[in-house]
C-alpha positions as CSV (number, residue, x, y, z in Angstrom):
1,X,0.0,0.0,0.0
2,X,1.5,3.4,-1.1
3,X,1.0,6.0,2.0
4,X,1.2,9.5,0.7
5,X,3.9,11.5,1.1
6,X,2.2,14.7,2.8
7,X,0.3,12.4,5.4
8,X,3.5,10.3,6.0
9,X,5.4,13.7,7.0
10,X,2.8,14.8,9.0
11,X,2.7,11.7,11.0
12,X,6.1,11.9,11.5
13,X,6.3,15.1,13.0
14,X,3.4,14.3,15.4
15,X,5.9,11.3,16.6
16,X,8.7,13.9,16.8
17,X,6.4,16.2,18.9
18,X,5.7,13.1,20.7
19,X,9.4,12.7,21.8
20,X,9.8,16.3,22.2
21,X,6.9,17.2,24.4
22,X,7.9,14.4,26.8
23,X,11.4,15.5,26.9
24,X,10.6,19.3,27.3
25,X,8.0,18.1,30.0
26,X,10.9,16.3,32.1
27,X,13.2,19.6,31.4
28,X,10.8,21.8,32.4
29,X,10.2,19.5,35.9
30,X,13.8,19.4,37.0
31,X,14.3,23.1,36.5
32,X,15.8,22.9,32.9
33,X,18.5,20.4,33.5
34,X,18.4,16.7,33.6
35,X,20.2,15.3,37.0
36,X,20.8,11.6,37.3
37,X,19.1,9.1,37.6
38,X,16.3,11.1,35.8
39,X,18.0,11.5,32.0
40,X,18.2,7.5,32.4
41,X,14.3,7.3,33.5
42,X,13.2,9.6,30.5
43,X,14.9,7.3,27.5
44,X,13.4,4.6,29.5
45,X,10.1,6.0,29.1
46,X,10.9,7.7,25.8
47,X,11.1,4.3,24.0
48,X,6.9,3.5,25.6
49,X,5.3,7.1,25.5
50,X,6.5,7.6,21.8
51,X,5.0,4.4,20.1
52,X,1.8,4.5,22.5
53,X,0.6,8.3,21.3
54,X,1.8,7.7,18.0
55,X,-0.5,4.5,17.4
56,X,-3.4,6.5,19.3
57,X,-2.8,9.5,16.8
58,X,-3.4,7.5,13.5
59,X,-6.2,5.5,15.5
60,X,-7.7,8.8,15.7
61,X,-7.3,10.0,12.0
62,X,-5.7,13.0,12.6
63,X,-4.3,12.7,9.3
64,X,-7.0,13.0,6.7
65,X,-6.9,16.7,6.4
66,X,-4.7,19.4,4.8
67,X,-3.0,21.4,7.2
68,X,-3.3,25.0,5.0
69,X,-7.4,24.4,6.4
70,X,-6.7,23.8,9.9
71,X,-9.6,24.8,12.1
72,X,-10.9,24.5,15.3
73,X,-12.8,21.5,14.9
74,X,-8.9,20.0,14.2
75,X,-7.8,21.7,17.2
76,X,-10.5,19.7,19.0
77,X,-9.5,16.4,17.5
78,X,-5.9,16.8,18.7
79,X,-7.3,17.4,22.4
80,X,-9.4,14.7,22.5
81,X,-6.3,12.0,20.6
82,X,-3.7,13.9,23.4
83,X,-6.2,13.4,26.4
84,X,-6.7,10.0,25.9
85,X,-3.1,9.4,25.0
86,X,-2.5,11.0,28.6
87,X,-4.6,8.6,30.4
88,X,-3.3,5.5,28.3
89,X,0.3,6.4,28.9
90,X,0.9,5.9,33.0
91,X,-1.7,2.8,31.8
92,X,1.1,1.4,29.7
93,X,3.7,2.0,31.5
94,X,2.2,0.5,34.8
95,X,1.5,-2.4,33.0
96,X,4.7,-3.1,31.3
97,X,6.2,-2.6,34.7
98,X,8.8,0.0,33.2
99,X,11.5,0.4,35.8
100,X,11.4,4.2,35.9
101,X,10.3,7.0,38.3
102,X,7.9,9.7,36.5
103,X,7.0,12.8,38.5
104,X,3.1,13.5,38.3
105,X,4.3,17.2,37.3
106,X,5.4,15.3,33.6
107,X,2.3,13.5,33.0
108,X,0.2,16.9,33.6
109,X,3.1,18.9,31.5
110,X,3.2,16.3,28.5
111,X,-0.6,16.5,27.4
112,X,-0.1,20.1,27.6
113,X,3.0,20.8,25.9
114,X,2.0,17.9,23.1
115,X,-1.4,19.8,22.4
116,X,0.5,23.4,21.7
117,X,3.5,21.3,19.1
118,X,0.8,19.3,17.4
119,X,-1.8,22.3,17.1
120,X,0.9,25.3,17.1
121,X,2.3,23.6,13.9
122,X,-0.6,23.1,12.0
123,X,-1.9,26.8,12.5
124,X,1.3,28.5,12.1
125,X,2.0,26.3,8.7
126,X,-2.0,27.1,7.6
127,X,-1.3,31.1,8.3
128,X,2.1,31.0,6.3
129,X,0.6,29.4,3.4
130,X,-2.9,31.7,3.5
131,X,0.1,34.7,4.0
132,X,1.8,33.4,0.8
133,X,-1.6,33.2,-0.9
134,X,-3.9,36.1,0.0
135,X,-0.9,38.0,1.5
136,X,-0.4,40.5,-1.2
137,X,-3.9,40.0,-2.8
138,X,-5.2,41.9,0.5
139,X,-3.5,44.4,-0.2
140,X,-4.8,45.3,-3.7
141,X,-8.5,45.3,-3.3
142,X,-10.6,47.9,-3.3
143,X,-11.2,49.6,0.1
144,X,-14.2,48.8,1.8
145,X,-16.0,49.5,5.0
146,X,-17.8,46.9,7.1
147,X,-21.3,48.3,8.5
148,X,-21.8,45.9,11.6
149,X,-19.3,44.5,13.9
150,X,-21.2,40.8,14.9
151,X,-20.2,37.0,14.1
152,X,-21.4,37.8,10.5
153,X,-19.1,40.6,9.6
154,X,-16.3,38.6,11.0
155,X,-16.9,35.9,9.3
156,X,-17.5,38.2,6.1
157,X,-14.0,39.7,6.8
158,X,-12.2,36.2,7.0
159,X,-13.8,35.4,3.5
160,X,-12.7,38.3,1.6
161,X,-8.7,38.3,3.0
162,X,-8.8,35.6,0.2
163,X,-10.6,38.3,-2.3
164,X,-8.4,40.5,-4.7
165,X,-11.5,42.6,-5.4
166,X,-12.1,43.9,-2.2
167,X,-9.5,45.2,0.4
168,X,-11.4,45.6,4.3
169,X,-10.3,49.2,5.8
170,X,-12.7,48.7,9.3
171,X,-16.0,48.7,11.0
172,X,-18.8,50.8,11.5
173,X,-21.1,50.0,14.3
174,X,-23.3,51.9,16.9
175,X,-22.1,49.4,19.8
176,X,-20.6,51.6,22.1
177,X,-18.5,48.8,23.5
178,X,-17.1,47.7,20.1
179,X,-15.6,51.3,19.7
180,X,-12.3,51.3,19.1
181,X,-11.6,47.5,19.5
182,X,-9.7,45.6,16.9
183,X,-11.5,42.6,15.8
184,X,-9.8,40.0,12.9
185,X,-7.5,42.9,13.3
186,X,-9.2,45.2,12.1
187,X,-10.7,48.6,14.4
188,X,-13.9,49.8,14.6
189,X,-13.8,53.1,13.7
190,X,-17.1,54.6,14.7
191,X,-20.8,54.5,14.3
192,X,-22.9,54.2,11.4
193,X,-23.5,57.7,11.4
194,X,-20.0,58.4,10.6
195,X,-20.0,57.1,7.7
196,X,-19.5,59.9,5.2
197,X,-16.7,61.4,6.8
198,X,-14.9,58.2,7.3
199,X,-15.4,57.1,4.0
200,X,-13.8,61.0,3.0
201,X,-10.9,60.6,5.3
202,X,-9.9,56.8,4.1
203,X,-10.9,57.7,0.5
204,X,-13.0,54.7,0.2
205,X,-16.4,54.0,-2.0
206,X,-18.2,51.2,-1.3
207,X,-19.6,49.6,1.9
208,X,-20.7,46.4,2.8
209,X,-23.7,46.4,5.2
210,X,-23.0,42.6,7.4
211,X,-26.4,42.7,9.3
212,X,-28.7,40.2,7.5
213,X,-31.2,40.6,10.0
214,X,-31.2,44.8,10.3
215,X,-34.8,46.2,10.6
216,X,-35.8,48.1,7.6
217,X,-35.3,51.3,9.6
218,X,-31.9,50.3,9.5
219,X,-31.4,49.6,6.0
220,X,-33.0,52.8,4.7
221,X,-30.9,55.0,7.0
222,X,-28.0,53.2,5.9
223,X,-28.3,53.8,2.0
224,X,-29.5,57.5,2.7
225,X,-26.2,58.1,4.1
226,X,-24.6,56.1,1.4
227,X,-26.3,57.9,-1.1
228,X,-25.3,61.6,1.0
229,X,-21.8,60.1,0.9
230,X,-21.3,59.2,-2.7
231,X,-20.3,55.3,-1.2
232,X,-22.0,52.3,-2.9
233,X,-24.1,50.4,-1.0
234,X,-23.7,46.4,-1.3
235,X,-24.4,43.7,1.5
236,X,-24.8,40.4,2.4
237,X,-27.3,37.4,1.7
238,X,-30.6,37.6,3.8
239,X,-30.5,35.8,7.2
240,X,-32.7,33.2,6.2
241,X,-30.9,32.5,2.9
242,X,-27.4,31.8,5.4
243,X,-29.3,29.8,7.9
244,X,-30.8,27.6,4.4
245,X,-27.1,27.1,3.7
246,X,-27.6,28.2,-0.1
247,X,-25.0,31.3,0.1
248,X,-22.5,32.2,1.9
249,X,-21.8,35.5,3.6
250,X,-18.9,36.2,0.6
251,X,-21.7,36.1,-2.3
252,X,-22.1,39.6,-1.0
253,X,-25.1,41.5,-3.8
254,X,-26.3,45.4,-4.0
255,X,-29.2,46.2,-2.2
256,X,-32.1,45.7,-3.7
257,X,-35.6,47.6,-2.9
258,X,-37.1,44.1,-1.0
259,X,-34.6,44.9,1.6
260,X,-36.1,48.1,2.5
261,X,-39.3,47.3,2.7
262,X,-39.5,45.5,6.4
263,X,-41.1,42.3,5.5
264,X,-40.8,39.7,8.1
265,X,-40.5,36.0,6.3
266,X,-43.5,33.7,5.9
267,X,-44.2,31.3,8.4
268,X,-46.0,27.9,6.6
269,X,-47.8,25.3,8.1
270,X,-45.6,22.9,6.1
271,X,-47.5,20.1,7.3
272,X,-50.9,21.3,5.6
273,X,-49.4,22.3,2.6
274,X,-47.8,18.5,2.3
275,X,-51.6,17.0,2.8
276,X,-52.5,19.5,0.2
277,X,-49.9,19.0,-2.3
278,X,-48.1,16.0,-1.7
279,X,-48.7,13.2,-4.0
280,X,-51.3,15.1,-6.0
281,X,-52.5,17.0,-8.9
282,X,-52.4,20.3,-8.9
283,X,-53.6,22.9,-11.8
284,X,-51.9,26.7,-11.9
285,X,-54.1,29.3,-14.7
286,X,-51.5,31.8,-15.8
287,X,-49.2,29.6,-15.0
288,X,-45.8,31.9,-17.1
289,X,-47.5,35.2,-15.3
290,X,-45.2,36.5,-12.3
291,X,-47.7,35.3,-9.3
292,X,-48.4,31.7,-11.3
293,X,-44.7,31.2,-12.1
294,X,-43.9,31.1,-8.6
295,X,-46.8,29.7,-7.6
296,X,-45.6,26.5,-9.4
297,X,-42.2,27.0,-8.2
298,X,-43.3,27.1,-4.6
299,X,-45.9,24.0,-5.4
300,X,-43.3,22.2,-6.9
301,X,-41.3,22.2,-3.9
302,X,-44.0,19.9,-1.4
303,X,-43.3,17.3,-4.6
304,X,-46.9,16.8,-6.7
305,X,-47.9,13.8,-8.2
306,X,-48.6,15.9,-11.4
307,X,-48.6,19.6,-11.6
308,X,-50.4,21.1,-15.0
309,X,-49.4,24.3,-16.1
310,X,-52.3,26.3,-18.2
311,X,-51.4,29.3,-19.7
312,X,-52.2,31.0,-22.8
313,X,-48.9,32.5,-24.0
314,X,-46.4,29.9,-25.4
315,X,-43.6,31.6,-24.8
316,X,-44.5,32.2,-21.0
317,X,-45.4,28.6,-20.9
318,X,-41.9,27.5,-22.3
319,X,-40.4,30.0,-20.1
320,X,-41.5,28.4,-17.0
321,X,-41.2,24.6,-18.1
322,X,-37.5,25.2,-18.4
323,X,-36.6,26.3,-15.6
324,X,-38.9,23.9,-13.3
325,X,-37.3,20.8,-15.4
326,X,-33.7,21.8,-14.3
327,X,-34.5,23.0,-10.7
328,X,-37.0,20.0,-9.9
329,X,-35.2,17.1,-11.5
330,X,-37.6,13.9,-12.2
331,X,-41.3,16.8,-11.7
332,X,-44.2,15.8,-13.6
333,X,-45.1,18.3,-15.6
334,X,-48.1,19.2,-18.0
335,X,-48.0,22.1,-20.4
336,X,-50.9,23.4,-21.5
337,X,-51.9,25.8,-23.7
338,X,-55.5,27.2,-23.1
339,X,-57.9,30.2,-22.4
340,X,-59.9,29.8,-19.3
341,X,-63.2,31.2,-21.4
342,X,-63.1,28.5,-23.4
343,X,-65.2,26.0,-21.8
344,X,-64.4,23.2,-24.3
345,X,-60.8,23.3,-23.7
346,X,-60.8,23.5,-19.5
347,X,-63.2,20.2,-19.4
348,X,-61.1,18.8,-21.9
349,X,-57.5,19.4,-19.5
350,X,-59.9,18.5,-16.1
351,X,-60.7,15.4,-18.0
352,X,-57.0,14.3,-18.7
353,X,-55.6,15.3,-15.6
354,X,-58.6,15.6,-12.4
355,X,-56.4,18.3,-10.6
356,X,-57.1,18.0,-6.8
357,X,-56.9,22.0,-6.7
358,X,-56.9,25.1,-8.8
359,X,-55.0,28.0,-8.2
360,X,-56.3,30.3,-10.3
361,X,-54.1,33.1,-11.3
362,X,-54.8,34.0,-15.2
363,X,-56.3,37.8,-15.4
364,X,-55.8,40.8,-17.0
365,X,-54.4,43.4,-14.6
366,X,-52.6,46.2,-16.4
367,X,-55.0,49.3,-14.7
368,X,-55.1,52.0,-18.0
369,X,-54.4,49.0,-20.2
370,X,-57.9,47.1,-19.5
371,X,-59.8,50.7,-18.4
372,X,-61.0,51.7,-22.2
373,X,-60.6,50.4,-25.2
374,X,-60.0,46.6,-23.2
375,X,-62.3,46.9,-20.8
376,X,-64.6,44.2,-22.8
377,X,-61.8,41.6,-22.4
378,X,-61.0,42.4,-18.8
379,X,-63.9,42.1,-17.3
380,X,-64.7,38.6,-20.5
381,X,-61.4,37.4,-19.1
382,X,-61.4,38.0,-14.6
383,X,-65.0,37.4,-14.5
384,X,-66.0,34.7,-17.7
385,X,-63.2,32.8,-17.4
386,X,-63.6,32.4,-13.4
387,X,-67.1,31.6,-14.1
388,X,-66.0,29.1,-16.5
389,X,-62.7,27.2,-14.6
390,X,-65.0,27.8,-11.8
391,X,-67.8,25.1,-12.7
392,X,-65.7,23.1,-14.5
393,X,-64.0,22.7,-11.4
394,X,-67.5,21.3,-9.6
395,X,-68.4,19.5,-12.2
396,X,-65.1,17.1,-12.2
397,X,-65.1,17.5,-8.4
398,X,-62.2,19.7,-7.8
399,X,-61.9,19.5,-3.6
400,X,-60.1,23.4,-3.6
401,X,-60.3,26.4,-6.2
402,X,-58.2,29.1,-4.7
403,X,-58.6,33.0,-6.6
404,X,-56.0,35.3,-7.1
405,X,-57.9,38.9,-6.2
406,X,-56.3,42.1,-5.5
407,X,-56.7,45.1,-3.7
408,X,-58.4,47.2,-7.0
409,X,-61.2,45.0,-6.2
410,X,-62.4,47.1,-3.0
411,X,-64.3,50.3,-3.7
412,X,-62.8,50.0,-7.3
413,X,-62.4,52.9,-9.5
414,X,-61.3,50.8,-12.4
415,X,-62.5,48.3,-14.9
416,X,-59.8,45.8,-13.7
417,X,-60.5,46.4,-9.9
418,X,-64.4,45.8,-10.8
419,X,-64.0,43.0,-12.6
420,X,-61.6,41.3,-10.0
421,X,-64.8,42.1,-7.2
422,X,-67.1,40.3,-9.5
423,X,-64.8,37.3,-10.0
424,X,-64.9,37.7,-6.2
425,X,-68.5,37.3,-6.7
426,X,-68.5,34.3,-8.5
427,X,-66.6,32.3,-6.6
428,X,-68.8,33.5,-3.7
429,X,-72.3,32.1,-5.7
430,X,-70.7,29.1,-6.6
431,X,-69.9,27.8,-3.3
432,X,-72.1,25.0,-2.0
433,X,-73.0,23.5,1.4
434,X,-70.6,20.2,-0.4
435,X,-68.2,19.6,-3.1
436,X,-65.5,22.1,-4.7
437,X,-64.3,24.7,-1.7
438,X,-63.8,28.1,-3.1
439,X,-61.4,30.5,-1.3
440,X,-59.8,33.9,-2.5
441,X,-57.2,36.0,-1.4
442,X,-57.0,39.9,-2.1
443,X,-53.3,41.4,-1.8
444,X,-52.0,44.7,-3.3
445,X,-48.9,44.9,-5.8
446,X,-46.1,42.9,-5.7
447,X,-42.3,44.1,-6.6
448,X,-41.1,43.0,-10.2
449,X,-44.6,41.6,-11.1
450,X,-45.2,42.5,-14.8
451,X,-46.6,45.6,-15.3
452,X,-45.2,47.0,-12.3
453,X,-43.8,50.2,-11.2
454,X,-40.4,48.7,-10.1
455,X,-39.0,47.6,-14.0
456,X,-40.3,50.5,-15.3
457,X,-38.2,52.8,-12.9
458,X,-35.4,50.3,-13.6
459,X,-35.6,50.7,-17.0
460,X,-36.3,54.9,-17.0
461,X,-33.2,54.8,-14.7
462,X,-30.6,53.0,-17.0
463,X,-31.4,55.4,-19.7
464,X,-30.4,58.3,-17.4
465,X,-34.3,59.4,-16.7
466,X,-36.1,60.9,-16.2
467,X,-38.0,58.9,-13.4
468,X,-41.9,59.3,-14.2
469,X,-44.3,59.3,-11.2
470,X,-48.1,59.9,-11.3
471,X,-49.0,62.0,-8.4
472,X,-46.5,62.8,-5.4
473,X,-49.3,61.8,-2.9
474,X,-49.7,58.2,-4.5
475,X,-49.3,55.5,-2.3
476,X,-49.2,51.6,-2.4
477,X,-48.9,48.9,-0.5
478,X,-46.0,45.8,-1.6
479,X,-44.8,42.5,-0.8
480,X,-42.3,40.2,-2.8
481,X,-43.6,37.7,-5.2
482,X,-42.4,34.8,-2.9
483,X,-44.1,36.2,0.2
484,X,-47.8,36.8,-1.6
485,X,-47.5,33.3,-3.1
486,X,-46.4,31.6,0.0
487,X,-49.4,33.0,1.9
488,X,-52.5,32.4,-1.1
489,X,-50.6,28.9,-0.8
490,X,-51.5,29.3,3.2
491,X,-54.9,30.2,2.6
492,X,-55.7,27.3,0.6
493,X,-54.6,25.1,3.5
494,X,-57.0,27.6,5.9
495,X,-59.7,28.1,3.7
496,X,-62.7,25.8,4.2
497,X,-65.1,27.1,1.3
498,X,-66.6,31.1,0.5
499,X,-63.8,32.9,2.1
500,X,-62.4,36.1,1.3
501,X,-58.8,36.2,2.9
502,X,-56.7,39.7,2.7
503,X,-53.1,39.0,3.3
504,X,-51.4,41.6,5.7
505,X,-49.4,44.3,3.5
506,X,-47.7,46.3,6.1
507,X,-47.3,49.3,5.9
508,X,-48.2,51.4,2.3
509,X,-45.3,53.2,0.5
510,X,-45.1,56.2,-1.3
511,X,-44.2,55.6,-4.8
512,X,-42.3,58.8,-5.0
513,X,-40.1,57.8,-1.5
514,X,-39.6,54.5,-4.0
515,X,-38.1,56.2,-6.7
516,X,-36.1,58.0,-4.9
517,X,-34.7,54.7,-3.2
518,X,-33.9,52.9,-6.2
519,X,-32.6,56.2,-7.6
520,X,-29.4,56.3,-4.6
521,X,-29.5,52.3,-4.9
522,X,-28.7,52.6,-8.2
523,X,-25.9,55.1,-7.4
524,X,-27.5,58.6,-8.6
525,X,-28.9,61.3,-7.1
526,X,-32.1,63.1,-7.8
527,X,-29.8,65.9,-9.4
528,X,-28.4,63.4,-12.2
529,X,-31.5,61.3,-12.2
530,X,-34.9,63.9,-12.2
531,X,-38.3,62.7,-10.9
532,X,-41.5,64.0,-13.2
533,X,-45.1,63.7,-12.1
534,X,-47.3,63.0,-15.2
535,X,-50.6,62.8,-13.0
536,X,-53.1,60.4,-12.9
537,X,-53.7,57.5,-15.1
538,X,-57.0,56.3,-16.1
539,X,-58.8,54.5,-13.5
540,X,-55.9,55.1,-11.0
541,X,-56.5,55.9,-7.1
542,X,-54.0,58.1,-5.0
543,X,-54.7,55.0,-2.7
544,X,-55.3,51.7,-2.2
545,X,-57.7,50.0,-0.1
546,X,-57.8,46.2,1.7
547,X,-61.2,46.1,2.5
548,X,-64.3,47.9,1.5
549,X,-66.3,50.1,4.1
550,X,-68.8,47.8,4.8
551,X,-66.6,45.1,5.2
552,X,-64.9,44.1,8.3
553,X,-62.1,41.4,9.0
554,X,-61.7,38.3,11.3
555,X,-58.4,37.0,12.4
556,X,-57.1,33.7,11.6
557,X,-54.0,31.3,13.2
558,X,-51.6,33.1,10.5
559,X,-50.5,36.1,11.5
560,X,-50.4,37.7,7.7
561,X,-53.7,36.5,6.8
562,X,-57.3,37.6,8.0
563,X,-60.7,37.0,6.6
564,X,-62.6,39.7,5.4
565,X,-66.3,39.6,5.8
566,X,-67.6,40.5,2.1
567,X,-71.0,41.3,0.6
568,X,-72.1,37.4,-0.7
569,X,-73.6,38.1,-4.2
570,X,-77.3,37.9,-4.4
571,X,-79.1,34.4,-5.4
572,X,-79.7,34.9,-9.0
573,X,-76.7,37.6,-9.8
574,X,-75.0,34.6,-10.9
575,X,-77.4,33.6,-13.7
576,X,-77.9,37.1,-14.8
577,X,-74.1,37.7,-15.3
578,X,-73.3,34.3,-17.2
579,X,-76.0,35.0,-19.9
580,X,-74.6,39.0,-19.6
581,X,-71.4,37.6,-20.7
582,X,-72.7,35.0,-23.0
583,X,-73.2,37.8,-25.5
584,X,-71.4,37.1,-28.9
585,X,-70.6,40.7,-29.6
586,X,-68.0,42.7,-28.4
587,X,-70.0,45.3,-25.9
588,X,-68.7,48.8,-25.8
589,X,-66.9,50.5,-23.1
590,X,-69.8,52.5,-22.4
591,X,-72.0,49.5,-21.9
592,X,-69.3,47.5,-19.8
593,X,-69.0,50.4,-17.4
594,X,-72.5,50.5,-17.3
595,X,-73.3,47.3,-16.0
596,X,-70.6,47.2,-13.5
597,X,-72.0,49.9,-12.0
598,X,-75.4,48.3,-11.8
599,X,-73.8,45.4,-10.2
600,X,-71.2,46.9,-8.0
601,X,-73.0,49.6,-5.8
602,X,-69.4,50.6,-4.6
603,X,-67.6,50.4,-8.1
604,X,-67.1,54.5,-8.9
605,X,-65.4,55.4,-12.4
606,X,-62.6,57.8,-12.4
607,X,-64.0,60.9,-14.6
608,X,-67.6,60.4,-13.9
């Protein structure tokens, strides 16, 4: 058997450091000399203690590492393999009746001094090499401030000494006890606050914010005075994304408007969504849209028997088939390509596949797109093709149709918000006493969702602006696209059949305070990069609304989700609407707005 070479030296300097530790422990006893008898006793002993910890250290695989990545948890190896050589050596020696006095003082000294050879070596060896390596790369980086002095900026700091991009200057944090100290060593240099004149003083442009779990508050101050201080802002992964293990703390990004928005992470009753999910079949409308995409990905994750994608644009529908093939190895997957109006086709998919439950998120939602000359085929496409899924869905006994509603749909000023309420409506007549349960949830917008504020700014930016708002007093409430999905997959676990569930938005934002934050993220300020108000668009509110007047809400066992007590649609508005819609014209805008308004007391055009 061929050993290799770098374990074979290593074990033999643990054997030397065997030989020296006991000889150091008897020079150290007899005050640095070695009177007779006492040199004679320590060969005597030399030629046990050696082979005994040297047969203990390979028993204990000390030797299947690389000493340039000696750690702790080595450190803690050699303890334990010197400890137990310790107790086994005065064992040996008794035993073998080695004529030879050892002072207690060596046996205590030996473990000792044997620990600091074996582990001194390795660390001094692993800090030449990393000095040899990242020595002179540390000292070409960029300069960088730390924000934060905790385990997590430590560990950040350890991870880029091996980085030629980025050099580490110091920390800023508003510990007072931290002040001054050198940690890794580096010094903390001050607070947060003093961040622009430090950043002056030590000529340095970028920051690094190491506090994955910072409030909001926090984070907003912090690129405010990034942005007054000309210093780009980056930081690390969120906190829930290190404790997942996916990143590290080194995959450091730039900030991104999610992370000043305060939104606390979703909490799932895993074990619900498993009995809902699990082993089944389960049907996503708009399933390329924004909110359906990751509503599949999130499904995908509790492992379906079969999940069917229905979607009517093929290039959405390819989109989103690619990626769940290579990030759910082995799914089943059905593509299909369909409108939810047509009848013929949904009973046809139902048939093939008999989902277990419908998430329904196909709609039209684009406010001024669908308010005039569209409004036909809004309200043809929210409520229609509701009306249609939605009795399919009885008819091949479907045990939970979940709708995707919105915020537009209370006291709605819009053709889309109306039309969303009446969807709400439908689902609401066709729930029975038995059979298919019907829930929907109403949230407001959601960041990067198509058609949203947030890639238009980003696109309005990158061409140097201006930055076009609608009204300075315009407000709206957000959420990220993983947070709204997570929780309308929550209340299909809750819902038992007619709910209306509104999912808790926080607090609203103004969409001018959001420009300007994506503005200094994106390293400009409101000088370079101008904000224009246009004013209203059609059908537009200042602000947004979770629940109507007359409504009130209940609370339920999830925090971000209550239930909303809705006005039920009355016993034969059902009937009325389907043959409304069953017209084979194409109705005018005139008309459309017309008979919303005869249905929706509440509903209250812009411009009228």
């Amino acid at each position: 058997m061929q050993i290799n070479p770098r374990i074979a030296l290593a074990f033999a300097h643990d054997v030397v450091a065997a030989g020296l530790a006991w000889a150091l422990a008897y020079w150290f006893r007899f005050n640095f000399e070695f009177p007779n008898p006492h040199n004679t006793d320590l060969f005597r002993t030399l030629i046990w203690v050696v082979p005994v910890q040297a047969i203990i250290f390979w028993r204990f695989g000390l030797y299947g590492g690389l000493w340039r990545y000696a750690s702790m948890h080595d450190l803690k190896r050699i303890l334990i393999a010197v400890t137990v050589a310790a107790l086994a050596v005065p064992v040996v020696l008794f035993m073998f009746r080695v004529q030879a006095l050892v002072p207690r003082s060596v046996l205590v000294l030996d473990p000792i001094l044997l620990t600091m050879l074996m582990g001194g070596s390795r660390l001094a060896y692993r800090a030449w090499k990393e000095h040899r390596l990242y020595g002179l790369l540390s000292s070409q980086g960029e300069p960088v401030l730390v924000l934060g002095a905790g385990d997590t900026a430590i560990t950040l700091v350890k991870d880029l000494e091996r980085s030629s991009e980025w050099r580490v200057v110091g920390f800023l944090d508003d510990d007072e006890r931290k002040q001054g100290r050198l940690l890794h060593g580096l010094r903390v240099l001050g607070k947060i606050d003093a961040l622009p004149e430090i950043a002056q003083n030590l000529g340095v442009r970028h920051a690094i914010l190491a506090m994955p779990s910072a409030p909001h508050q926090v984070r907003r101050k912090v690129v405010e005075l990034c942005g007054s201080a000309n210093v780009a802002l980056l930081t690390v992964p969120a906190f829930e994304d290190l404790m997942s293990g996916r990143v590290t703390v080194s995959q450091i990004r730039k900030v991104e408007v999610e992370d000043l928005l305060g939104r606390e992470p979703v909490v799932l009753d895993n074990e619900g969504l498993h009995e809902l999910i699990n082993g089944r079949t389960v049907m996503v409308t708009g399933a390329g849209g924004s909110i359906g995409s990751e509503l599949c990905r999130q499904i995908a994750r509790f492992g379906p028997a079969h999940l069917v994608l229905f979607e009517a644009n093929e290039f959405a529908l390819y989109g989103i088939e690619q990626e769940l093939r290579n990030s759910f190895a082995g799914i089943s997957l059905a593509c299909v390509i369909g409108d939810v109006k047509d009848a013929y086709r949904v009973d046809q998919v139902l048939t093939a596949y008999q989902p277990t439950a419908i998430f329904h998120a196909a709609a039209y939602k684009h406010v001024p797109l669908m308010e005039n000359e569209n409004a036909w085929e809004a309200v043809r496409n929210n409520v229609l093709g509701t009306y249609v899924l939605g009795q399919q869905a009885i008819a091949h006994g479907v045990k939970k149709f979940v709708l995707i509603s919105t915020d537009k749909a209370v006291n709605p000023t819009n053709v889309m918000g109306a039309s969303k309420r009446c969807a709400e409506m439908v689902c609401q007549a066709l729930q029975g006493a038995a059979g298919t349960r019907f829930v929907m949830v109403r949230f407001g917008n959601v960041l990067g969702s198509t058609g949203s504020v947030i890639p238009r700014f980003q696109q309005q930016i990158a061409q140097g602006g201006p930055v076009t708002v609608t009204h300075p007093d315009i407000i709206r409430y957000f959420m990220s696209i993983p947070e709204a999905t997570q929780l309308v997959l929550q209340a299909g676990v809750m819902g038992q059949g007619g709910e209306l569930f509104v999912l808790d938005m926080g607090e609203p934002v103004k969409i001018v305070d959001l420009a300007r934050d994506m503005i200094r993220l994106s390293g400009f300020s409101e000088d370079e990069i101008k904000i224009v108000f246009t004013g209203l668009r059609p059908g537009e509110k200042l602000f947004e609304e979770l629940l109507a007047d007359d409504e009130h809400t209940l609370p339920t066992p999830h925090p971000k989700l209550r239930i909303a007590r809705a006005r039920s649609a009355e016993a034969d508005w059902l009937a009325e609407a389907s043959a409304w819609f069953g017209h084979d014209g194409v109705r005018s805008e005139d008309e459309v707005k017309r008979q919303l308004r005869q249905w929706l007391p509440e509903y209250a055009p812009t411009g009228r």
